[in-house]
DOLO-338475 format. One record per residue (C-alpha): residue in one letter; x, y, z. Coordinates in steps of 0.2 Angstrom, whole numbers, plus 5000, padded with zeros to 4 digits. Last residue first. Example, Ala and Ser with C-alpha at 12.3 -4.5 7.8 and 13.67 -1.06 7.14 Angstrom:
% DOLO-338475
  residu     x     y     z
       S  5068  4995  5036
       A  5062  4978  5039
This chain:
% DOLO-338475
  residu     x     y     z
       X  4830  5187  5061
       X  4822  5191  5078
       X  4805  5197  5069
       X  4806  5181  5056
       X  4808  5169  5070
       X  4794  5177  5081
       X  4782  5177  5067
       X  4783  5158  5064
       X  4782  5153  5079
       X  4766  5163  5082
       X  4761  5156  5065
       X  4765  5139  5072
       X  4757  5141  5088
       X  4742  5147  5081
       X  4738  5130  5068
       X  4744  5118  5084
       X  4731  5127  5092
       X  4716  5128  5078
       X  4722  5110  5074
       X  4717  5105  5095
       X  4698  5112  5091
       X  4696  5102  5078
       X  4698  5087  5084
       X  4698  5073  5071
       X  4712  5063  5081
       X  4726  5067  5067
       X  4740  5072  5080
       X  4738  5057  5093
       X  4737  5044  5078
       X  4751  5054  5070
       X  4764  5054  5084
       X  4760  5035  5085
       X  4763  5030  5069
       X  4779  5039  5067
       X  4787  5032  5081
       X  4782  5014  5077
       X  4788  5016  5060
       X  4805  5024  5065
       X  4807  5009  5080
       X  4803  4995  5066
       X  4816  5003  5056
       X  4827  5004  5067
       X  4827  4988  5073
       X  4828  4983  5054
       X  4843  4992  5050
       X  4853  4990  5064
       X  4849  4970  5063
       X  4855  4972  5046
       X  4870  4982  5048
       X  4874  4971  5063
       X  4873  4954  5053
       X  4884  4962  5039
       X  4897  4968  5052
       X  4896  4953  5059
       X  4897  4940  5042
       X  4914  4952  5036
       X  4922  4954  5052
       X  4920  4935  5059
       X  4921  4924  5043
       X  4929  4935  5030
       X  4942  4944  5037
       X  4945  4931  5049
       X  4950  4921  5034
       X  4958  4934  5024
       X  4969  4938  5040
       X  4972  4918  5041
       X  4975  4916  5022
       X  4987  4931  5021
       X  5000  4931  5036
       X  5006  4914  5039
       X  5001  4903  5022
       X  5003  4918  5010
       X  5018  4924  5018
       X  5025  4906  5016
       X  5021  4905  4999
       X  5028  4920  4995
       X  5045  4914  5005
       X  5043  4899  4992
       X  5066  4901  4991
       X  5062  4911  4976
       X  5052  4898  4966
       X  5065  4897  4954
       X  5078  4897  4969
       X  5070  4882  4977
       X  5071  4872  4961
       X  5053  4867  4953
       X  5060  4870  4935
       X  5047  4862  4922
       X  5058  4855  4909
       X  5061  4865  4892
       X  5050  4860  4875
       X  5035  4874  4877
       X  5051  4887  4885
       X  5063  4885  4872
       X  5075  4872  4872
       X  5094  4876  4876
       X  5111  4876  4864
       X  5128  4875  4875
       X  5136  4890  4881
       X  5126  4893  4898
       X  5139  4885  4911
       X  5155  4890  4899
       X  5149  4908  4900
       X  5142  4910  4915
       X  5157  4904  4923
       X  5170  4916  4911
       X  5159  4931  4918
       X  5158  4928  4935
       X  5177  4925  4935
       X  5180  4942  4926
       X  5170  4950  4939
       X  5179  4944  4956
       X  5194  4948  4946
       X  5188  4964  4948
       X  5183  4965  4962
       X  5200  4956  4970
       X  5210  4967  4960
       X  5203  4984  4964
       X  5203  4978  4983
       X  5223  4973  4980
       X  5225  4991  4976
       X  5216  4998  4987
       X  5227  4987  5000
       X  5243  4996  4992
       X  5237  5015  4992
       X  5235  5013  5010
       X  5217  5011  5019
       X  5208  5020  5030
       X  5199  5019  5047
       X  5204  5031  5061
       X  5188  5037  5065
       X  5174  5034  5050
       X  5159  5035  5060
       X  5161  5053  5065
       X  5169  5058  5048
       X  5154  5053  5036
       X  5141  5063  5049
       X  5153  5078  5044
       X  5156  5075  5026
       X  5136  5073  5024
       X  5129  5089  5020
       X  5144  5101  5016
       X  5153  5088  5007
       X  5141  5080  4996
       X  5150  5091  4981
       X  5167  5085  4985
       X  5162  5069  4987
       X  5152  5068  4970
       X  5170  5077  4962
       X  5180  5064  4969
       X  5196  5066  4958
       X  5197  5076  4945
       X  5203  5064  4929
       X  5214  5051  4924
       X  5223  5050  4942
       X  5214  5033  4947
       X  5221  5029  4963
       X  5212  5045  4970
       X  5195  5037  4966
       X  5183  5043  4954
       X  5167  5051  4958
       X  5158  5058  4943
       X  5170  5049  4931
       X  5157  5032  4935
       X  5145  5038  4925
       X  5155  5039  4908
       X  5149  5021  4901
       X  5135  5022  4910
       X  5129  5038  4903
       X  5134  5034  4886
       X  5123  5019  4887
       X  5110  5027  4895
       X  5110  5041  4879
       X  5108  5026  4870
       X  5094  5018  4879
       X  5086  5035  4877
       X  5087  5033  4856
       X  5082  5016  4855
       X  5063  5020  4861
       X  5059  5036  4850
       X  5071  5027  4836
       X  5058  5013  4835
       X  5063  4995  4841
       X  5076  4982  4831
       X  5066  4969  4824
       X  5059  4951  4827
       X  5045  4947  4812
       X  5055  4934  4802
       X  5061  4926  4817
       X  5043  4924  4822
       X  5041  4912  4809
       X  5054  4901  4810
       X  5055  4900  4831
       X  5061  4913  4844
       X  5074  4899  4849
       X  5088  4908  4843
       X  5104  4900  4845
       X  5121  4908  4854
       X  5118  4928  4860
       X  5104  4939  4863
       X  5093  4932  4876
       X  5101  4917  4886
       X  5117  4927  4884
       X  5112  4943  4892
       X  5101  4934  4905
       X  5117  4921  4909
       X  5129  4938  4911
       X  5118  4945  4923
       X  5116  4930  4934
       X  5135  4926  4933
       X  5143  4943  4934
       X  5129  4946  4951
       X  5136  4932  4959
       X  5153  4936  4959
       X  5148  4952  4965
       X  5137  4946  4979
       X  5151  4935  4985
       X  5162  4950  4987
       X  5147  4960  4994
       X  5148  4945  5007
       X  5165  4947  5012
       X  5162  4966  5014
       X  5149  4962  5024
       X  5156  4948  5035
       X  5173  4960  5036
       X  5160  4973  5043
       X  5150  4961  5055
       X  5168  4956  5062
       X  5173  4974  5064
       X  5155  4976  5072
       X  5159  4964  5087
       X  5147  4951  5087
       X  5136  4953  5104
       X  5119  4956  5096
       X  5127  4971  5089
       X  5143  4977  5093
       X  5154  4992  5093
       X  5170  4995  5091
       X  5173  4994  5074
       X  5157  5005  5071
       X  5166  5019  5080
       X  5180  5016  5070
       X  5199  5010  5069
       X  5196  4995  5060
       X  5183  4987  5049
       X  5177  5004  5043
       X  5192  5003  5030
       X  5184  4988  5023
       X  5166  4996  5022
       X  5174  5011  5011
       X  5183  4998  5000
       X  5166  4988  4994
       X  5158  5007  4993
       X  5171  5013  4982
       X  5171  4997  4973
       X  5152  4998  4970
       X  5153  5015  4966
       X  5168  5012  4950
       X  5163  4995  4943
       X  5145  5001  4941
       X  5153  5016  4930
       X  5163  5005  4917
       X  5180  5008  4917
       X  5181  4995  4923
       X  5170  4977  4925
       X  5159  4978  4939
       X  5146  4965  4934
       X  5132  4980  4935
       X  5144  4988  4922
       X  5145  4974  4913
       X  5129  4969  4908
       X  5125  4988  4906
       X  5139  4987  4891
       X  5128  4971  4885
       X  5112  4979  4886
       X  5117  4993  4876
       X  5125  4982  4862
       X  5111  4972  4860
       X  5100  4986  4859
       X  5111  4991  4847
       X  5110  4979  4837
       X  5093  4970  4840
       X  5088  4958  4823
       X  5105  4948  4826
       X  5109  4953  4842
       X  5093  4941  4848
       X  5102  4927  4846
       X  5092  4919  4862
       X  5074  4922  4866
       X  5060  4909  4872
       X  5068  4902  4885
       X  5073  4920  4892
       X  5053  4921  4897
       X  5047  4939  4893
       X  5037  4935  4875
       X  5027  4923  4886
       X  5017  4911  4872
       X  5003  4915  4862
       X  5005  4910  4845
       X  4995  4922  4832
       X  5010  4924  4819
       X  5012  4942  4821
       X  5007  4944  4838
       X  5021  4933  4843
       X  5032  4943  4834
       X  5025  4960  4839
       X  5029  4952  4858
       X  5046  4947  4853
       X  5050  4963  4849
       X  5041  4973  4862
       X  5048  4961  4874
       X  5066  4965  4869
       X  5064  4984  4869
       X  5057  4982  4886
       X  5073  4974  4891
       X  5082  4987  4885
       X  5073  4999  4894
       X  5075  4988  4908
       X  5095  4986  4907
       X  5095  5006  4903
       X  5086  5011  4919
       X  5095  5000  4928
       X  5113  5006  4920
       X  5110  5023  4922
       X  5101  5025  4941
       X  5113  5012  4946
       X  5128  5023  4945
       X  5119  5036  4954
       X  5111  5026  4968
       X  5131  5018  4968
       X  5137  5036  4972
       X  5123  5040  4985
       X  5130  5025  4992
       X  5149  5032  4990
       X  5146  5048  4997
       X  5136  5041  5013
       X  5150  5029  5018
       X  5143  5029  5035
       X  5144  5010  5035
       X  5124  5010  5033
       X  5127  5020  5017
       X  5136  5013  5010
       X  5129  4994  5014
       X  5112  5001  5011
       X  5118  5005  4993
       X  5124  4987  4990
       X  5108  4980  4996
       X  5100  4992  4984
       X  5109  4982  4973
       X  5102  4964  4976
       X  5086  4971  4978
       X  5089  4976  4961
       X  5095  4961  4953
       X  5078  4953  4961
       X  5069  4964  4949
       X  5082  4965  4932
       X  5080  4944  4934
       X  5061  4945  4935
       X  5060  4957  4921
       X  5068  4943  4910
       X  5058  4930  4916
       X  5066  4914  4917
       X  5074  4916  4938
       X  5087  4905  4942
       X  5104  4915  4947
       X  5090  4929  4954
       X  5088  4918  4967
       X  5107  4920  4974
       X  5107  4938  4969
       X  5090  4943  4980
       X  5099  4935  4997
       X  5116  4940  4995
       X  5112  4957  4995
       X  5098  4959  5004
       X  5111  4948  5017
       X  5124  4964  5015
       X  5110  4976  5017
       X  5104  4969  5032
       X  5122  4970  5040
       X  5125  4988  5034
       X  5109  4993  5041
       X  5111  4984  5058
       X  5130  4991  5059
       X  5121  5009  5055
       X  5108  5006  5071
       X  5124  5000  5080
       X  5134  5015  5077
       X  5119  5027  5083
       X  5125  5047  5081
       X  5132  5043  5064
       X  5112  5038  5060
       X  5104  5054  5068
       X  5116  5064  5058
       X  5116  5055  5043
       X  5097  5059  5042
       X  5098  5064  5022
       X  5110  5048  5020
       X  5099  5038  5029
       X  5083  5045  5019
       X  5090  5044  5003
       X  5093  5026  5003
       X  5077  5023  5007
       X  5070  5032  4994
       X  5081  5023  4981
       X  5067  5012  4980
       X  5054  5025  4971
       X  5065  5036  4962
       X  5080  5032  4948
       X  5082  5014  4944
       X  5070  5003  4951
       X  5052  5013  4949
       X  5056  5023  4935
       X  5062  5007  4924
       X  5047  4996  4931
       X  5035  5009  4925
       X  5044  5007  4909
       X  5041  4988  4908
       X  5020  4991  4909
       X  5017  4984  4927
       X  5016  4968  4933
       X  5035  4968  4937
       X  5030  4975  4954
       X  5029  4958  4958
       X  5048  4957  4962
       X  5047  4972  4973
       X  5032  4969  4985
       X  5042  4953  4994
       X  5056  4964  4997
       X  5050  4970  5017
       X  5060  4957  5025
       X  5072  4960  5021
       X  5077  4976  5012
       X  5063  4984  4997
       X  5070  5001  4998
       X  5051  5008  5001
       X  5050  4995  5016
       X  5068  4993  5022
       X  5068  5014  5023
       X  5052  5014  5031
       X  5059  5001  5046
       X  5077  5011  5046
       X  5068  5027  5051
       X  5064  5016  5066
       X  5079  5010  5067
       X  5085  5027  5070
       X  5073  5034  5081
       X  5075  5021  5093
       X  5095  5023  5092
       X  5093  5043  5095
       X  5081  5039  5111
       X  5092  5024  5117
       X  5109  5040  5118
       X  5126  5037  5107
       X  5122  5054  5098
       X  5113  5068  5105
       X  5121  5081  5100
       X  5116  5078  5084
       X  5098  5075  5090
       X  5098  5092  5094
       X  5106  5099  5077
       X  5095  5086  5067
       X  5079  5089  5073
       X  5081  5109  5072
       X  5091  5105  5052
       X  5078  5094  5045
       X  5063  5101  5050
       X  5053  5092  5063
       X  5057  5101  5078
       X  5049  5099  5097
       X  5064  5088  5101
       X  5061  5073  5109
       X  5044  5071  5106
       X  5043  5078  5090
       X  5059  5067  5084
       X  5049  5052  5094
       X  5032  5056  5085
       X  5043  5058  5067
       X  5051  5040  5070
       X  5036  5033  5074
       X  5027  5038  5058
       X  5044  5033  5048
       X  5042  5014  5056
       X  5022  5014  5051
       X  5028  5019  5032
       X  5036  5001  5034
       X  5024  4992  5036
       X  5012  5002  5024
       X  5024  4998  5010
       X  5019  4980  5011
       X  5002  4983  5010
       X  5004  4996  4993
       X  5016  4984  4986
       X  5004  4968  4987
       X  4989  4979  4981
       X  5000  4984  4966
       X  5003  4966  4964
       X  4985  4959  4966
       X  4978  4969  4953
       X  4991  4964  4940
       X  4988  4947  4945
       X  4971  4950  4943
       X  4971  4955  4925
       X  4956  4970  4923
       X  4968  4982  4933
       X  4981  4984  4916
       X  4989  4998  4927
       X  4992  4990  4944
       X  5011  4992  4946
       X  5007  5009  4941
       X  4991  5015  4952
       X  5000  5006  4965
       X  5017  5014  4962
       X  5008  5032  4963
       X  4999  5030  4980
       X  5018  5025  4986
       X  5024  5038  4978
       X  5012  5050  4983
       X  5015  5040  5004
       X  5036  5047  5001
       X  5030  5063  4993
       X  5020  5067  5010
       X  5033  5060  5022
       X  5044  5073  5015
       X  5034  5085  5019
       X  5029  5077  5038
       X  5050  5077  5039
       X  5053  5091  5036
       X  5061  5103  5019
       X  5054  5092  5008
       X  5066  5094  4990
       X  5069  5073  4990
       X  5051  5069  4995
       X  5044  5081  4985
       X  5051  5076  4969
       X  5045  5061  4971
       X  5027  5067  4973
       X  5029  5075  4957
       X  5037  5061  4947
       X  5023  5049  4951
       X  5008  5062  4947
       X  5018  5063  4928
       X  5016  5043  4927
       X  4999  5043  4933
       X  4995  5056  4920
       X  5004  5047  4908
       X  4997  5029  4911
       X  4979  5037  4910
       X  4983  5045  4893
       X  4989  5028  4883
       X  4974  5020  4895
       X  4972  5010  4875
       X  4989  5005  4873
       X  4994  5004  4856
       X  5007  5017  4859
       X  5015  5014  4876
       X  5032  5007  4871
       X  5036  5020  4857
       X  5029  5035  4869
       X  5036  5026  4884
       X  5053  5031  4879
       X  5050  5049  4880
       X  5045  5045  4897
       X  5059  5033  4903
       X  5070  5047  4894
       X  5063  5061  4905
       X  5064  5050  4921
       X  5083  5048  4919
       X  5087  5068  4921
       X  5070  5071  4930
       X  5073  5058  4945
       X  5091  5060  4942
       X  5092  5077  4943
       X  5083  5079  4958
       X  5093  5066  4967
       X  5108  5076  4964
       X  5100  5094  4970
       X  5094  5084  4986
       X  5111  5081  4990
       X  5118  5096  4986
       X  5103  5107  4993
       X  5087  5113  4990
       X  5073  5112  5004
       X  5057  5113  5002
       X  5044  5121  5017
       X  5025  5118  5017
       X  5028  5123  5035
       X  5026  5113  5050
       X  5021  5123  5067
       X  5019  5112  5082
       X  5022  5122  5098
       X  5002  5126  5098
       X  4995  5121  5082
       X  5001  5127  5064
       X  5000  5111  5053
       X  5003  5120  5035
       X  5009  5137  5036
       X  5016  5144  5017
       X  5025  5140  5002
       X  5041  5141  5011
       X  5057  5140  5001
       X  5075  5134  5007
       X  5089  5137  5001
       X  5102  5126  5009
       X  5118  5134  5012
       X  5134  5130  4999
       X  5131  5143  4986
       X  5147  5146  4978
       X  5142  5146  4959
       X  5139  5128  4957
       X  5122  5134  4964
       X  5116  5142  4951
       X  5121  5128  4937
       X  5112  5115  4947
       X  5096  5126  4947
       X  5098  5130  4929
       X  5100  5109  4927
       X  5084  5109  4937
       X  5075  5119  4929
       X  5078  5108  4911
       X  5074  5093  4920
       X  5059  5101  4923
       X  5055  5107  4908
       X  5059  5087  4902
       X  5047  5082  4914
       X  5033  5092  4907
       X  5035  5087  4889
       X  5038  5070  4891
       X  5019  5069  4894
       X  5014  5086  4887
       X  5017  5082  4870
       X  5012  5064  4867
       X  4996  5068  4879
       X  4993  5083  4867
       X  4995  5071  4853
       X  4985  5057  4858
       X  4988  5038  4854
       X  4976  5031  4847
       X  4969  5014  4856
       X  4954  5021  4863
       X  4941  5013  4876
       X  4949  5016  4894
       X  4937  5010  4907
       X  4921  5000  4905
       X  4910  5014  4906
       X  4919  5025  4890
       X  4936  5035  4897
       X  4942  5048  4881
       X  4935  5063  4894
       X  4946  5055  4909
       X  4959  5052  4899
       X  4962  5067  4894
       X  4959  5078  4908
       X  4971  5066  4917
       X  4982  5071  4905
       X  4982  5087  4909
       X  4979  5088  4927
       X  4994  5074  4929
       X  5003  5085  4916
       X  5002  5100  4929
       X  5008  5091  4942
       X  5025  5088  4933
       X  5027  5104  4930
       X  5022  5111  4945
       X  5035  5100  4956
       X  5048  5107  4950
       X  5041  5123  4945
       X  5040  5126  4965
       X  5060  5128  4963
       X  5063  5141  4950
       X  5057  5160  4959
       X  5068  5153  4977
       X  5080  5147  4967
       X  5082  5164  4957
C-alpha cells in the first residue's frame, strides 16, 4: 500500500502545477497576466490537488500506525549510476518524515483554500497556483528523499519556488529584488550542504540516509564527522534563516500574504530543522557542532525578537517573529532535544500560519477600505489599524488565541513545545556530553545555561512584541479613519473558515506531546512516535541529564510567569491612544531600521560586487564580444574572398575537374552508404 500511495504525493501536487500552468500560460497576453477572473478549473484543482494529498497522506499515517516502524522506502528507478556512485530516485517514508508530511499538506491545504478568497481579483490568479502547487511538490521531496542528492533536489525546488513567490507581482522592483535577495542568500548556504554530501561520499562511499549514517554513526567524536556537521549546519542556517543567513526572510514579505504563511509556518524554513534532526546521527556524533547550533539559535532568538519589538508592518512583526522561533527550534534540536524541536515546528506550523492568515484578513480589509474611498496609504502599517474586533470577530478572536500561544500562555500549544524545549536545554546543562564539552574554550554547561537564559529573555520578549501587534491592530481606538470605517468588514467565509480550523489546531496542538507533569492526557505521544528515528541520537547527547519533577515545576513557573509579565508590559506601555501613520513621528530607531545590518550588507557586500560587476566584467566582456566579433569577421571575409578569387578564375578547364571530382565524390558516398 505505501509503496502503491507514496509517489501520489508528490504527483498530485505536480500535476496542478501542469494544470494550472496550462492556464495561465494560455490566459498570458505580451505584457504578462491580463485577466482578473478568477478561473474555475484553477479554483478546483488549486486546493484540489493538495487536499488529495493530504488525504493520502492521512491513509499513509493510518497504515503505518498499525506496527510498521522500518522505513519503507520506494525506488522510482537509477538516477546517477557511475562507478561506486549509484543514487537512486529513492523516497523514504518514516515517522519523522510522515509528520512533516502532514503538515506540509495538512496546513498547506487551508493556505490554499484560503488563497481562493485572498487571491481573487488578482489578475496571475492561475500563475500564483501553479507556483504555489510546484512549491508543495518539491517540499514534499525533500522531507520523503531517501538521499541526500534527493533531498537536495526538493531543498533547490523550493528555493526555485520561493523566488517565483516572494517575486510574484515582478513589475514592483522591491518585489523583484526580494525574491532575488532570498534566492542569493540561499545559495550560501546551499554551498554548505554541497560540501557536506562530497565529504559523506568521500568518507563513506553512501549517500542514502541509512549507509552514511551507520558509518558516520560510528564515527562520532572524529574532525571528519564535525566538518560534515557544520557544514550541514551552513544550509540549514540559510534555508532556516539563522545568523547570519536571515537577511532574506524579513523581505520575503513581498509576496502575496499567503505565500508568506506557507513559507514561515509549515515548509520552506522548517527545512533546516528537519535536516538536523533527519542527520541526528551525524550531529550526536559532534557535541560541539550541536553546542554551535544551540548557541546560534539562542542569539537568532534574541536577535530577531529584540527588532521585532519596533517594527510597523504587521507582516514585518510575524517575519522577524519567525526568525525568533526558528531560533527556538535550533535550540532543540541543536541540544539534541530532536522530539521537542520537531514539537515546536509542529506547534508553530498552527499558530504561524493562523497569525498570517489572520493578518492577511486584516490587510484585505483595510485594503478594500482604502480602495473604497481612493486614499492610498499602507493598509499593513499597525499605525493605521486599531479597534479592529469591532468589524473582524473572529478574526479578532483567532489572532488573539495565536497571540498567546506564541506568548506561551497554557494550555495553549506554543506554551507546551517551547517549554519542552526551554526544560530539555536545562537538563543538558549537566551530566552530558555537551556539558562537557566546549566551544571556543567556554564550557558548554555554560553556553547551555546562556541559552536557556536567553530563551527566557526571548520569551518575555516575544509576549510583548506580539501582544503590542494584537493591540496596536484590533483593540483601543481605531484610527482606520471615518470613511474607511464604514467599509472595514470581516473576510469571506472561504478565508475565515481555515483560520478557524487553526485556531482549534493551536488551541489543541500542544496534546500531541504533553509532558508527564501534565496527567490530563497520554503522555508524549510525538516522542513516542519519533522514537525509532531519533530516540537513539537523543540518548547519546543527553547522558545523565534530567530533571526532578520539582525543578520542572519551577521551569513551568518561570515560563510562564515569563508570559504573563510580557503581557501586562505590553499592555500598560501601548494602552494610551496613538496617531495613525500620516500624523505619527518618523521612527529612525536602530530597532525600526533592524539594527541597518541591510545597509551594511549593501555597503560591504552589494555595491562593490555590483560595481565590479559592472565596470570590469560587464565593459570587458562587452569589449571582447566586439573585438571577437569584428576580428572575425574581417578574418571570414578575407577567407571567403580569397577562396573565391582562386576558384572563379574563368578557367574552364579547372571547373571540368572540380565538376568530376565532385560526381566522383558523390558516387563513392552513395555506393558505400
Amino acid at each position: 500500500m505505501i509503496a502503491a500511495l507514496l509517489p501520489f504525493l508528490i504527483l498530485l501536487p505536480l500535476l496542478g502545477f501542469l494544470v494550472n500552468g496550462a492556464v495561465a500560460l494560455s490566459r498570458a497576453g505580451g505584457a504578462g497576466d491580463r485577466t482578473t477572473a478568477r478561473h474555475p478549473l484553477v479554483t478546483v484543482v488549486g486546493p484540489g490537488v493538495i487536499i488529495a494529498a493530504f488525504a493520502v497522506a492521512m491513509a499513509l499515517f493510518m497504515r503505518m500506525r498499525v506496527g510498521i516502524t522500518g522505513p519503507a522506502i520506494v525506488s522510482l528507478g537509477q538516477w546517477m549510476p557511475v562507478g561506486n556512485l549509484a543514487i537512486d530516485w529513492s523516497f523514504q517514508l518514516d515517522q519523522l518524515s510522515m509528520v512533516m508530511v502532514l503538515v506540509i499538506t495538512g496546513v498547506g491545504s487551508l493556505i490554499h483554500l484560503f488563497s481562493i478568497g485572498y487571491m481573487q481579483d488578482d489578475p496571475g490568479y492561475a500563475r500564483y497556483f501553479a507556483y504555489l502547487n510546484l512549491f508543495v511538490a518539491f517540499m514534499l521531496v525533500l522531507v520523503l528523499g531517501g538521499s541526500y542528492p534527493v533531498m537536495f533536489v526538493g531543498w533547490e525546488g523550493v528555493g526555485l519556488a520561493s523566488y517565483l513567490l516572494i517575486g510574484f507581482w515582478f513589475s514592483d522592483k522591491a518585489n523583484a529584488d526580494a525574491g532575488k535577495k532570498a534566492f542569493v542568500v540561499n545559495r550560501v548556504g546551499d554551498f554548505g550542504f554541497l560540501v557536506a554530501m562530497f565529504l559523506i561520499w568521500s568518507t563513506t562511499q553512501h549517500l542514502d540516509f541509512a549507509g552514511a549514517h551507520e558509518v558516520l554513526g560510528a564515527m562520532g567524536g572524529t574532525p571528519v564527522v564535525l566538518a560534515i556537521a557544520l557544514f550541514l549546519f551552513v544550509g540549514c542556517a540559510g534555508k532556516s534563516a539563522q545568523l547570519p543567513l536571515y537577511i532574506w526572510l524579513p523581505d520575503a514579505m513581498a509576496g502575496p500574504t499567503p505565500v508568506s504563511a506557507l513559507i514561515h509556518a509549515a515548509t520552506m524554513v522548517t527545512a533546516g530543522v528537519y535536516l538536523v534532526a533527519r542527520a541526528a546521527p551525524i550531529f550526536s556524533g559532534a557535541p560541539e557542532a550541536s553546542l554551535v547550533i544551540t548557541s546560534i539559535g539562542a542569539l537568532t532568538a534574541l536577535f530577531a525578537a529584540t527588532i521585532a519589538l519596533r517594527q510597523w508592518d504587521i507582516k514585518k512583526v510575524l517575519a522577524y517573529s519567525t526568525v525568533s522561533q526558528l531560533g527556538y527550534m535550533f535550540v532543540g534540536v541543536g541540544s539534541g532535544a530532536y522530539t521537542a524541536g520537531v514539537f515546536h515546528l509542529v506547534t508553530h506550523a498552527f499558530f504561524k500560519a493562523l497569525l498570517f492568515l489572520g493578518a492577511g484578513s486584516v490587510i484585505h480589509a483595510m485594503h478594500h477600505a482604502y480602495h473604497h474611498t481612493h486614499r492610498h496609504d499602507d493598509p499593513q502599517d499597525l499605525r493605521n489599524m486599531g479597534g479592529l474586533a469591532r468589524f473582524m470577530p473572529a478574526t479578532a478572536g483567532a489572532m488573539t488565541l495565536a497571540t498567546l500561544a506564541i506568548a506561551g500562555v497554557p494550555p495553549l500549544a506554543g506554551f507546551f513545545s517551547k517549554d519542552e524545549i526551554l526544560a530539555n536545554v536545562f537538563a543538558r546543562a549537566h551530566g552530558s556530553p555537551l556539558a562537557n564539552a566546549s566551544l571556543l574554550g567556554i564550557p558548554g554547561s555554560t553556553l547551555l545555561y546562556a541559552a536557556y537564559g536567553i530563551g527566557i529573555i526571548t520569551a518575555l520578549l516575544t509576549a510583548i512584541y506580539m501582544t503590542r501587534m494584537l493591540l496596536m491592530a484590533f483593540y483601543g481606538e481605531n484610527r482606520t479613519g471615518e470613511a474607511e470605517r464604514s467599509a472595514l468588514h470581516e473576510a469571506p467565509l472561504i478565508m475565515t473558515a481555515p483560520v478557524l480550523v487553526l485556531g482549534v489546531l493551536t488551541l489543541a496542538g500542544g496534546w500531541l506531546n504533553l509532558p508527564a507533569l501534565i496527567p490530563i492526557g497520554p503522555v508524549g505521544v510525538l516522542e513516542h512516535w519519533l522514537s525509532p528515528v531519533t530516540a537513539e541520537s537523543a540518548a547519546r547527547l543527553a547522558g545523565e541529564g534530567h530533571l526532578s519533577h520539582e525543578i520542572e515545576m519551577v521551569l513551568v513557573g518561570i515560563a510562564t510567569g515569563v508570559a504573563v509579565l510580557g503581557i501586562v508590559i505590553a499592555a500598560v506601555l501601548y494602552r494610551k491612544p496613538m496617531a495613525d501613520k500620516a500624523h505619527a513621528p518618523v521612527d529612525d530607531s536602530l530597532l525600526a531600521r533592524a539594527y541597518g545590518v541591510d545597509d551594511i550588507v549593501d555597503t560591504v557586500i552589494v555595491k562593490p560586487v555590483s560595481a565590479v560587476a559592472d565596470t570590469v566584467l560587464a565593459r570587458g566582456v562587452e569589449r571582447g564580444v566586439d573585438q571577437t566579433f569584428s576580428l572575425g569577421g574581417s578574418l571570414l571575409s578575407r577567407t571567403a574572398s580569397f577562396m573565391g578569387s582562386r576558384l572563379q578564375d574563368g578557367d574552364v578547364g579547372k571547373y571540368a575537374w572540380l565538376l568530376a571530382v565532385g560526381a566522383l565524390a558523390l558516387i563513392a558516398a552513395l555506393t558505400l552508404s
